[in-house]
C-alpha positions in Angstrom: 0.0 0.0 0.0 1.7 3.4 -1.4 1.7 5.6 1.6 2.8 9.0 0.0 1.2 10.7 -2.5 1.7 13.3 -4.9 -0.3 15.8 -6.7 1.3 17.4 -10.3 -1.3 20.3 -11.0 -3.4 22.1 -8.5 -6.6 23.2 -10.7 -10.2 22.5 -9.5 -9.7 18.6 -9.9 -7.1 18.5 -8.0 -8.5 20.8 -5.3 -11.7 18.2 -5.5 -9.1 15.1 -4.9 -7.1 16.7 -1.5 -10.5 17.7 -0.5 -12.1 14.8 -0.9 -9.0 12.8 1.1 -9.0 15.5 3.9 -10.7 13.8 6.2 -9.5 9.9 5.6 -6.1 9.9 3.4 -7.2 6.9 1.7 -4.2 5.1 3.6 -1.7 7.4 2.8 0.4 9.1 5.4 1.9 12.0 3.3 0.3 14.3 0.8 2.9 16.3 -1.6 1.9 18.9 -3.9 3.5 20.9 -6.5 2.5 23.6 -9.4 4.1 25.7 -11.7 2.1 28.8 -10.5 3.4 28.6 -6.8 0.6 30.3 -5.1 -1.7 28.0 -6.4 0.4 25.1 -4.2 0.6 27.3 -1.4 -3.5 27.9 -0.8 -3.5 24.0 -1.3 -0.8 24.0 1.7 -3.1 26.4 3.7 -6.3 25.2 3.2 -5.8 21.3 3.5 -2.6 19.2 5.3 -0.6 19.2 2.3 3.3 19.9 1.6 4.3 22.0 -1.4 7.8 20.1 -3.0 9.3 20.8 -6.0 9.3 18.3 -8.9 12.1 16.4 -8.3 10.9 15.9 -4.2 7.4 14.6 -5.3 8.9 11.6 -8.1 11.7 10.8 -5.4 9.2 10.5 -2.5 6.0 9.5 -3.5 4.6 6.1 -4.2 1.5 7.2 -5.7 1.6 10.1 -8.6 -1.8 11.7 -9.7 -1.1 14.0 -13.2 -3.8 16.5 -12.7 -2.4 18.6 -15.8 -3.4 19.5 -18.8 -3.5 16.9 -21.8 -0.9 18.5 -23.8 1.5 18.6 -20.8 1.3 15.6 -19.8 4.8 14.3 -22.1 6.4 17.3 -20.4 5.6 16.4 -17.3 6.3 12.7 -17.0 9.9 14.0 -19.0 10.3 15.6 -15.9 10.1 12.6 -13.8 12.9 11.2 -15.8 15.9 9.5 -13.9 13.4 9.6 -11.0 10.9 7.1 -11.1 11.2 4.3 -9.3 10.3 0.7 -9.3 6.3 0.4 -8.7 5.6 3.6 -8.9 2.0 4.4 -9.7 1.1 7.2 -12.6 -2.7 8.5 -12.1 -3.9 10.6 -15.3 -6.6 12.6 -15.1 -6.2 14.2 -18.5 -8.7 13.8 -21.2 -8.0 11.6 -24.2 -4.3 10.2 -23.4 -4.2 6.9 -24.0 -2.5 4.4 -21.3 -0.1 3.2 -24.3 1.1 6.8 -25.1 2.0 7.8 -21.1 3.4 3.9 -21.1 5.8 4.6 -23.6 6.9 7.9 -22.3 7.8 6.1 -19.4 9.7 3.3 -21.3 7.4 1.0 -20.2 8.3 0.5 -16.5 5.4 1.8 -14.1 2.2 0.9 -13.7 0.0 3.6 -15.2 -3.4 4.1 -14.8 -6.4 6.9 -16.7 -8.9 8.3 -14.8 -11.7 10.2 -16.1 -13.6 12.1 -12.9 -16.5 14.5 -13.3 -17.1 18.1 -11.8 -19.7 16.9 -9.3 -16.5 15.4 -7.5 -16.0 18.9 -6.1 -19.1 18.7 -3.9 -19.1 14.6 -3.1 -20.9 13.5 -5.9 -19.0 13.0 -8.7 -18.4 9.3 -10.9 -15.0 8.3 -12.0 -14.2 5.7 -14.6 -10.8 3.9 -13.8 -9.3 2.0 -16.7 -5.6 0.0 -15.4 -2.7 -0.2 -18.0 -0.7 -3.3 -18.8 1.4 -2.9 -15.7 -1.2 -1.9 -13.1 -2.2 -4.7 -10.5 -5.6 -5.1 -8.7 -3.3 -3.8 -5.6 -2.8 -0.5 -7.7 -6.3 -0.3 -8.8 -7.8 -0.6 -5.5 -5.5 2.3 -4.6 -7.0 3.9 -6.9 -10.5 3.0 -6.4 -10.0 4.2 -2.8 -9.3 8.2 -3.8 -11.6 8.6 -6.2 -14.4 6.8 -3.9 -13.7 9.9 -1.8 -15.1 12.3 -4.0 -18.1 9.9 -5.0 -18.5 7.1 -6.9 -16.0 5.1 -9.2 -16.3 2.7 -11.8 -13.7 0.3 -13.1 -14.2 0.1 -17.4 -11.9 -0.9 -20.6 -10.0 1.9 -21.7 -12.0 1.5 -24.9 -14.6 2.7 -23.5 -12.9 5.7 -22.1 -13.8 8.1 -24.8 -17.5 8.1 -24.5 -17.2 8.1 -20.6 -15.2 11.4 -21.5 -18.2 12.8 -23.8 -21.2 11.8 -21.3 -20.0 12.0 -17.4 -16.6 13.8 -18.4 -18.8 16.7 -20.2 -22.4 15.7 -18.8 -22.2 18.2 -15.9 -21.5 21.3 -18.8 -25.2 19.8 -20.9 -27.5 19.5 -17.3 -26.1 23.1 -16.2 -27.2 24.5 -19.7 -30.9 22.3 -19.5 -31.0 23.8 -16.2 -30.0 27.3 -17.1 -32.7 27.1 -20.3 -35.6 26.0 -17.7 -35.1 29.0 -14.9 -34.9 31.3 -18.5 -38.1 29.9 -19.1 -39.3 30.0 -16.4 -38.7 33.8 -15.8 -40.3 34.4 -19.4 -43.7 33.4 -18.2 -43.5 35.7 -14.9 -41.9 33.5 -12.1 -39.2 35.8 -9.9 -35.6 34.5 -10.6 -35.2 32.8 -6.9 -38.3 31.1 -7.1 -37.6 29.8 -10.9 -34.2 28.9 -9.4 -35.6 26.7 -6.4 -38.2 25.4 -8.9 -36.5 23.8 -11.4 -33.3 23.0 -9.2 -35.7 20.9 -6.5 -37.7 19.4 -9.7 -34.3 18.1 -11.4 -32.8 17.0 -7.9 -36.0 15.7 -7.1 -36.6 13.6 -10.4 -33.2 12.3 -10.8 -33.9 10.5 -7.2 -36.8 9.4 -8.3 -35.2 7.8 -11.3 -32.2 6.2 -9.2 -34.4 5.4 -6.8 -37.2 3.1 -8.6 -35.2 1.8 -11.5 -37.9 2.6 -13.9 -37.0 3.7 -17.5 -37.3 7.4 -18.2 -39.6 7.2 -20.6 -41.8 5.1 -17.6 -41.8 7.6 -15.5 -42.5 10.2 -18.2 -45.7 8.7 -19.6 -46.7 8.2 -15.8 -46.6 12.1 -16.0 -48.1 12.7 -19.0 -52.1 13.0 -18.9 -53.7 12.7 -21.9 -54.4 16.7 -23.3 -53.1 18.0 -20.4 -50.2 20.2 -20.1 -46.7 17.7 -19.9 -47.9 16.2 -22.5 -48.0 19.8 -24.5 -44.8 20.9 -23.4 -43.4 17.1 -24.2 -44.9 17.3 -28.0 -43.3 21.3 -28.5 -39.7 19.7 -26.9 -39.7 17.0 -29.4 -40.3 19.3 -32.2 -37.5 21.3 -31.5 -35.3 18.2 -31.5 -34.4 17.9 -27.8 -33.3 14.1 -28.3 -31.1 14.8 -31.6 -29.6 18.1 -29.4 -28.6 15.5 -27.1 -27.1 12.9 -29.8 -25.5 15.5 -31.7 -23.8 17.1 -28.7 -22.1 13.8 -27.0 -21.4 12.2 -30.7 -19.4 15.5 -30.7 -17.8 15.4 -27.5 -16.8 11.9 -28.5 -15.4 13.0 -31.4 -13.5 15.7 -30.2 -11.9 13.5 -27.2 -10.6 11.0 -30.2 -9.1 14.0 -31.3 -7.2 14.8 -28.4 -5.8 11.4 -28.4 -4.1 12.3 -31.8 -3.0 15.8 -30.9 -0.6 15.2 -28.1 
């Protein structure tokens, strides 16, 4: 069981991750940190009980390694690491669209690597990770893993295959809900509602029908039709969202996402 870890990046997901582990470490003893734009590092060091190292501390101590960079600076930083790595040593990605193979070459092959694709939510508890384990990567490793990101929600285990359209529906998903949701408060301010009660509307009536939908294990489109009288007024706003192409919005937009993540994959 790695009982250091170390953080390369500290953006929002990264802020989610040592947030989530502030209370129980997930088993490690030590949290290292470290970030180009020092003051970044340095509210991480304030706010949660984290060290700020340098680059070359964090690959010499640390067991576990979490890349919570950018995609495109992902080769830079594992060049970094270089002449530091050690035997075992476990790579976490974080960054969209590179591939286990790419990161496993860049480390000539020698570490267990594994990609994780987290989601938003994680920043308030409730996000879904999917974890997909490289060649070298043990169930050991993968239940470390498994462990940090259960911190911040709930986590999934999937073929990297698969990774791509996790990236375009949970990676992306939060972006499409907060749009749907920002579309029904606008409408609902268009037909007279006060902004605050619009908000607390629509945001109970999502949160609200999303448990319902966990909660019974219906189909959607069950617990749609169970809403929908005949000639009243669901089934009127149902017909006018279908004619503006609400499902082929949807299909469009993570067919794109899904696209665009491939992409990534061939830019770096």
């Amino acid at each position: 069981m790695p009982t250091c870890l170390g953080i390369i990046g500290c953006g929002k997901m990264a802020n989610a991750i040592v947030k989530g582990l502030s209370a129980d470490k997930a088993g490690f003893q030590d949290i290292l940190v470290t970030d180009v734009n020092q003051d970044k590092a340095l509210t991480f060091s304030r706010e949660y009980e984290v060290k700020v190292v340098d680059y070359e501390t964090l690959w010499k101590e640390c067991d576990a390694v979490i890349l919570a960079v950018k995609p495109y600076q992902i080769k830079e930083v594992l060049n970094l690491g270089r002449g530091q790595w050690h035997p075992g040593q476990l790579i976490i990605s974080i960054a969209a669209g590179i591939k286990l193979v790419s990161m496993e070459t860049a480390t000539d092959n020698l570490l267990p690597i594994i990609r994780v694709m987290p989601n938003t939510p994680c920043l308030v508890g409730q996000g879904i990770a999917a974890v997909a384990a490289g060649n070298k990567a043990t169930d050991d490793d993968v239940d470390v893993v498994m462990r940090i990101f259960d911190s911040l929600g709930t986590t999934i285990k999937i073929d990297e295959k698969y990774m791509d359209a996790v990236t375009a529906v949970s990676g992306s998903g939060p972006a499409y809900v907060f749009l749907v949701v920002e579309s029904f408060i606008n409408a609902a301010l268009q037909i007279g509602l006060d902004v605050n009660i619009a908000r607390e509307l629509v945001i109970k009536t999502m949160k609200g029908s999303l448990e319902m939908l966990e909660q019974s294990g219906e189909h959607p489109a069950v617990l749609r039709q169970d809403v929908s009288s005949p000639g009243g007024t669901t089934i009127a706003g149902i017909r006018k969202l279908e004619e503006n192409g609400v499902r082929k919005a949807f299909f469009d937009a993570v067919e794109m996402a899904y696209n665009r993540s491939i992409e990534l994959s061939s830019d770096v």
